[in-house]
N, C-alpha and C positions, 0 to 999 in steps of 0.2 A: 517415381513418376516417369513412365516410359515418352520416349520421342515424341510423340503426337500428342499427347496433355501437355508437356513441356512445351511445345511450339502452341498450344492453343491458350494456355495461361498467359504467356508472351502478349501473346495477341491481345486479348483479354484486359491486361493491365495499356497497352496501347488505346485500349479502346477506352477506357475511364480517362487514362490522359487528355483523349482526343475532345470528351464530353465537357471536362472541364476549361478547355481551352474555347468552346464553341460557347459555353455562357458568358466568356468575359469579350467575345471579340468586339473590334472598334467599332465598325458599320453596324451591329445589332445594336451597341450598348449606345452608343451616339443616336439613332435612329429614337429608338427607345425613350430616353430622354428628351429629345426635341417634340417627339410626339405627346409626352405628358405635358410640357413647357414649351408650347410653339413661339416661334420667334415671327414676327409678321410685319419686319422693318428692311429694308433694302442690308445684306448681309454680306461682309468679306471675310474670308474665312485664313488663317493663320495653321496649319498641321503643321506639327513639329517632334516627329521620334518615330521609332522602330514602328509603332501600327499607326501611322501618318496615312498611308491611303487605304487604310480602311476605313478610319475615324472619318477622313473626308466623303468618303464612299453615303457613307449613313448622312452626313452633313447633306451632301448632294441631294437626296433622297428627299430628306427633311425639307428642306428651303423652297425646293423646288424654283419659281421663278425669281424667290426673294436674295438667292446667290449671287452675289454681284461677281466678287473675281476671288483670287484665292492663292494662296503661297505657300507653297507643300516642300517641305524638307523631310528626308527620309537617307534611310543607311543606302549605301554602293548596294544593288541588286534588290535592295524592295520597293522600287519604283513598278507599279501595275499597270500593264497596256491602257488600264481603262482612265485613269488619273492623266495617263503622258499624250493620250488624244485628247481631253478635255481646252479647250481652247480659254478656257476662263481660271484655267490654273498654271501658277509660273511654275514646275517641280525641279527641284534641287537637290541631289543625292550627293551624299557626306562622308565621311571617314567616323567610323564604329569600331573599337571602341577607344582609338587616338585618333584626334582629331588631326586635319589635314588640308591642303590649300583651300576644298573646295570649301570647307566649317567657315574658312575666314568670307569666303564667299559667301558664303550664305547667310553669318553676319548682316555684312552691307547689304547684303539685297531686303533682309527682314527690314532694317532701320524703314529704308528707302518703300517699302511698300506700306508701311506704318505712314509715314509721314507721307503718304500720296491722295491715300484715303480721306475722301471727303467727312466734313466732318460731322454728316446727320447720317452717317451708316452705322449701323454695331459691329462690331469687330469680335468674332465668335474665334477662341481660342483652342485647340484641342492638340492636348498635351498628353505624350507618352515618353516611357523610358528609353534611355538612348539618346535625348536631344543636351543633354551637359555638352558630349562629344559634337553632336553633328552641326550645331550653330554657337558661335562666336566673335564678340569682338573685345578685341584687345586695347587695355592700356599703354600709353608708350610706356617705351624698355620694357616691353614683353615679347617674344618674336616668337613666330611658329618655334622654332626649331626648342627652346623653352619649354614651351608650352607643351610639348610632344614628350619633355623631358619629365613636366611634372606627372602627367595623366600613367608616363610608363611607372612611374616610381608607384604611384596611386594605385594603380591597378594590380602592381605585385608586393606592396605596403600590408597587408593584411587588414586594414582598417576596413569600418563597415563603412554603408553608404554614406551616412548619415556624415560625417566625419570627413568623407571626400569629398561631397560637394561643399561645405564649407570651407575648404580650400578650393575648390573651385570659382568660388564665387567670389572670395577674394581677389582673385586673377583677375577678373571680368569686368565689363562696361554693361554687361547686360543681365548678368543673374543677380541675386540675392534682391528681387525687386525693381532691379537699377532700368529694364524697359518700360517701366512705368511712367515716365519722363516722356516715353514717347505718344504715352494717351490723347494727352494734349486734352483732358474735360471729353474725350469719345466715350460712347457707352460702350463697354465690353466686357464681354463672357466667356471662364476658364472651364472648359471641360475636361479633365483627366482621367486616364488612365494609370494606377498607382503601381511603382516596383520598387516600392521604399516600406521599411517597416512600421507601420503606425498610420501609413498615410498622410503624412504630415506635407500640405502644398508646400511648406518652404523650402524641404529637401527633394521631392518630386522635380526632376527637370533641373535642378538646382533652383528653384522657386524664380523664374524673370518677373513675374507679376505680381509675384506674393514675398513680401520683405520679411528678411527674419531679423529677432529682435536678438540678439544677443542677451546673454544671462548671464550676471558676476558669476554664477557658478563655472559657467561652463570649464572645464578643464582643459588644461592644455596639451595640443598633440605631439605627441612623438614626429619631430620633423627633424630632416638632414640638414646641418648649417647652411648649404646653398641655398635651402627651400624658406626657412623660418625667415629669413630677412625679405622676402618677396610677399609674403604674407602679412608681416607686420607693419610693411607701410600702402597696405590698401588703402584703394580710393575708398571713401567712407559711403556708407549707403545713403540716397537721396531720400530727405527729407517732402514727402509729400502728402497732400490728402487725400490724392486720388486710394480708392480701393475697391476693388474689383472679384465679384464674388466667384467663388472656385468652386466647384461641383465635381466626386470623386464618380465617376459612373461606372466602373471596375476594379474589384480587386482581389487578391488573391483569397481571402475568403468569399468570395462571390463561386470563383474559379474551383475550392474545396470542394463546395457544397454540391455543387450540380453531377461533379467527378463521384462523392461517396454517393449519391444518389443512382448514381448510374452502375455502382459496384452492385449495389445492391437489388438493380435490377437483373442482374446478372445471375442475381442467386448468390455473392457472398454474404457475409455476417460484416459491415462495413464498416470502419472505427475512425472517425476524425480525431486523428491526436493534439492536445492542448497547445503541445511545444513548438514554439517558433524555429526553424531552421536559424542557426545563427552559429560565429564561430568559424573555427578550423573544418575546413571541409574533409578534411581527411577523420577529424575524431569522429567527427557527427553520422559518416559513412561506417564505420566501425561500428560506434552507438545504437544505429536505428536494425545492423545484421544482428547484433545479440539482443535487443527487445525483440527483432521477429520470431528469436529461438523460445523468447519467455512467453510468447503472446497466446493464446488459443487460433485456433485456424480461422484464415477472415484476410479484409483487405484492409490495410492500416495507411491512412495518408496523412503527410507532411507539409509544411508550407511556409517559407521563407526563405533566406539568402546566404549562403555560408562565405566562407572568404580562404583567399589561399596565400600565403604568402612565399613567395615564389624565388628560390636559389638564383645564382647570381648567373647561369646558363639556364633556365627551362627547355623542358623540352615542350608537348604539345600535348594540350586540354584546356581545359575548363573546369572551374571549381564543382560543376557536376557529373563531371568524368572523373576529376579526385577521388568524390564520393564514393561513385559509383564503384570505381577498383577498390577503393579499401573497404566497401560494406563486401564485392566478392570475396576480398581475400578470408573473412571471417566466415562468409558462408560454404565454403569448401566444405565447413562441419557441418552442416544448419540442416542437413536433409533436403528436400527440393525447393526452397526458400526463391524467391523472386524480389528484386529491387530495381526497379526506375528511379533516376534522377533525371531532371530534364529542368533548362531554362522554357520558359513557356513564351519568349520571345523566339525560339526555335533555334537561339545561334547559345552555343558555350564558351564565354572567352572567347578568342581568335580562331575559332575556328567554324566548321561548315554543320558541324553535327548539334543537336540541341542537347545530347547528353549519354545519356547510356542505357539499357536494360540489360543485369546481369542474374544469374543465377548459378545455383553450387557448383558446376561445372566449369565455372568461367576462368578463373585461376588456373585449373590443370588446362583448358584450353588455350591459355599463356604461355602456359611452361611448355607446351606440345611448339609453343611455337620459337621456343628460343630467348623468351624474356624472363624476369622476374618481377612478380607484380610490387613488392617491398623495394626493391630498385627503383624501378618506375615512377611509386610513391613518392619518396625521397626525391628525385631529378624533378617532380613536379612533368612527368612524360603519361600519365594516363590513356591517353588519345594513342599512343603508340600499342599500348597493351591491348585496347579495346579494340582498335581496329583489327589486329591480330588474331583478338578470341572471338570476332565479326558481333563484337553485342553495341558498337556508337547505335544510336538510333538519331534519323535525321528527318527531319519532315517541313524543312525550307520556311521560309516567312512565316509565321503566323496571326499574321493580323491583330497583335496584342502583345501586353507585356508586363506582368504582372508577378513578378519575381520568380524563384522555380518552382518546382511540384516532387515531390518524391511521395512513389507509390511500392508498398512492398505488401508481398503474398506469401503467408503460410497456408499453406494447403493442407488441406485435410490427409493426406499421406505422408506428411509430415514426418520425420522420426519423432517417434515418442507421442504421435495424435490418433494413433490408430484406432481410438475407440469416439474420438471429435467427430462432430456434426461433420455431414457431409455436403461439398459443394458443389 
């Protein structure tokens, strides 16, 4: 594949990213929803996580007169001009993905706008990924500085989601159900956006509205002595009758589906694969560069959430920059092979990039620059490599959030496809 097919397949797989990120966003899929389901009661509305003003955007839209007032929590920089003029909305931006002064703030101000609401309005919910971090409130003998302690541990723990916010929620006054206390007999409506596997509301957000029931099975986690004693004498969940119905109005097979449609408008041969992203982000990168060697030529997509677990220095990335360098380092062999990973909240881990697109060149494009991609791996430093061989891909807020997307290309000039369909 000469320069100019290689920059156009690039593009290419950007642009099926893009399609899938446009089916699930918050304003279309909120809008959407309320228009099948109109709400026609005087209405205050609750945003809380990474697509918060989108979600409200669509809300807005919807309600039209019936909007009473509205309390928009979102990450440091996805607050939108059009949300921060709204005069009917308090907005509060938070610290993503360790919480930080402003999360406790933002806590108290939820309580306090819960509890202001009169009591014949409906209190419409709209919940995305991201709000574990961005709202909280704390038990005593819990302190920021703690709390900052467990999230870092949690976040380079290797566990999956599932499993962290249930430590989460043990920490809290407000998850695992425990805002339901503040209904007070008000009618209200959970709308989500899902970045959890299964879609399960009680791990979504850490579930504030939706209580989980604990199961004798469940198994016990892999925790540091400091951690396990702060767990095991949580506040117990409230017993209550209220129960509040929860509506998934995106998810990342919403987000699949519209992406392989769109491959295939393109003229590939387009394959939704079975397998959930899950695991060591580093294997699963490795994993999907040698299925693109075995696959016939075509665009093959992924969809879930791997995990990293992270040396006791890291250096810079995201569990979809892991990816992304280890499925490179394997395609240095693969012929002109293409791989995207990408959070579809648009941010990777701590940093500014949403992920990566690499292909066979990307590794020697590394090594040209002075690193080793096998190094890198190991330091948990990806971001440093990618930046280098210029394959981060960055595309700022995305209005959603819905776990990540990995998109990989074998093309018909392939080694070894020479005589495959043409794309």
């Amino acid at each position: 594949m000469n320069q100019v097919a290689l920059a156009t397949a690039r593009q290419q797989l950007q642009a099926v990213f893009q399609a899938g990120l446009d089916a699930v966003h918050g304003s279309t899929c909120v809008a959407a929803h309320l228009a099948r389901n109109p709400i026609s009661l005087p209405t205050s509305i609750v945003a809380i996580g990474k697509a918060a003003c989108a979600m409200t955007s669509g809300a807005q839209h919807a309600l039209g007169e019936h909007l009473q007032h509205g309390l928009l929590i979102t990450k440091h920089g996805h607050l939108t001009p059009e949300c921060q003029r709204n005069t009917r909305l308090t907005c509060i931006e938070a610290g993503h993905p360790l919480p930080d002064a402003h999360s406790l703030e933002a806590g108290t101000a939820l309580c306090e706008f819960m509890d202001g609401q009169p009591a014949g309005d409906t209190l419409l919910f709209l919940i995305s990924g991201g709000a574990s971090s961005l709202v909280e409130v704390l038990p005593s003998g819990i302190s920021l500085d703690l709390l900052q302690q467990v999230n870092h541990w949690l976040l380079g723990s290797g566990l999956g989601i599932t499993e962290m916010n249930r430590i989460r929620q043990s920490l809290s006054l407000i998850k695992g159900g425990r805002l339901l206390e503040r209904l007070r007999g008000r009618s209200a409506l959970v709308l989500l956006i899902s970045d959890v596997p299964g879609d399960d509301p009680a791990v979504i957000a850490s579930g504030p509205l939706y209580p989980r029931t604990a199961e004798p099975s469940d198994p016990e986690l892999p925790l540091p002595d400091w951690l396990a004693p702060l767990t095991a004498s949580a506040r117990p969940q409230p017993e209550t009758s209220d129960r509040v119905p929860h509506r998934i109005i995106a998810s990342i097979d919403t987000a699949l589906q519209a992406a392989t449609r769109h491959a295939t408008m393109l003229g590939y041969r387009a394959t939704l694969m079975d397998t959930r992203l899950a695991g060591d982000a580093r294997a699963c990168g490795e994993d999907i560069a040698r299925q693109l060697q075995q696959q016939p030529p075509g665009v093959y997509l992924w969809g879930g959430e791997t995990t990293v677990r992270l040396p006791q220095h890291p250096g810079t990335g995201g569990r979809n920059q892991q990816l992304a360098l280890a499925a490179a380092n394997v395609l240095s062999t693969a012929g002109d092979c293409i791989v995207l990973a990408a959070g579809t909240d648009g941010t990777d881990g701590p940093t500014t990039a949403a992920g990566a697109i690499v292909d066979s060149g990307s590794s020697a494009r590394i090594r040209a620059a002075g690193l080793e991609p096998v190094t890198c791996l190991d330091g948990a430093d990806a971001g440093s490599c990618l930046a280098a061989s210029g394959d981060l891909l960055h595309t700022g807020p995305t209005g959603t959030n819905v776990m990540d997307m990995v998109i990989g290309l074998r093309p018909a000039t392939a080694t070894g496809t020479a005589d495959a369909e043409s794309v």
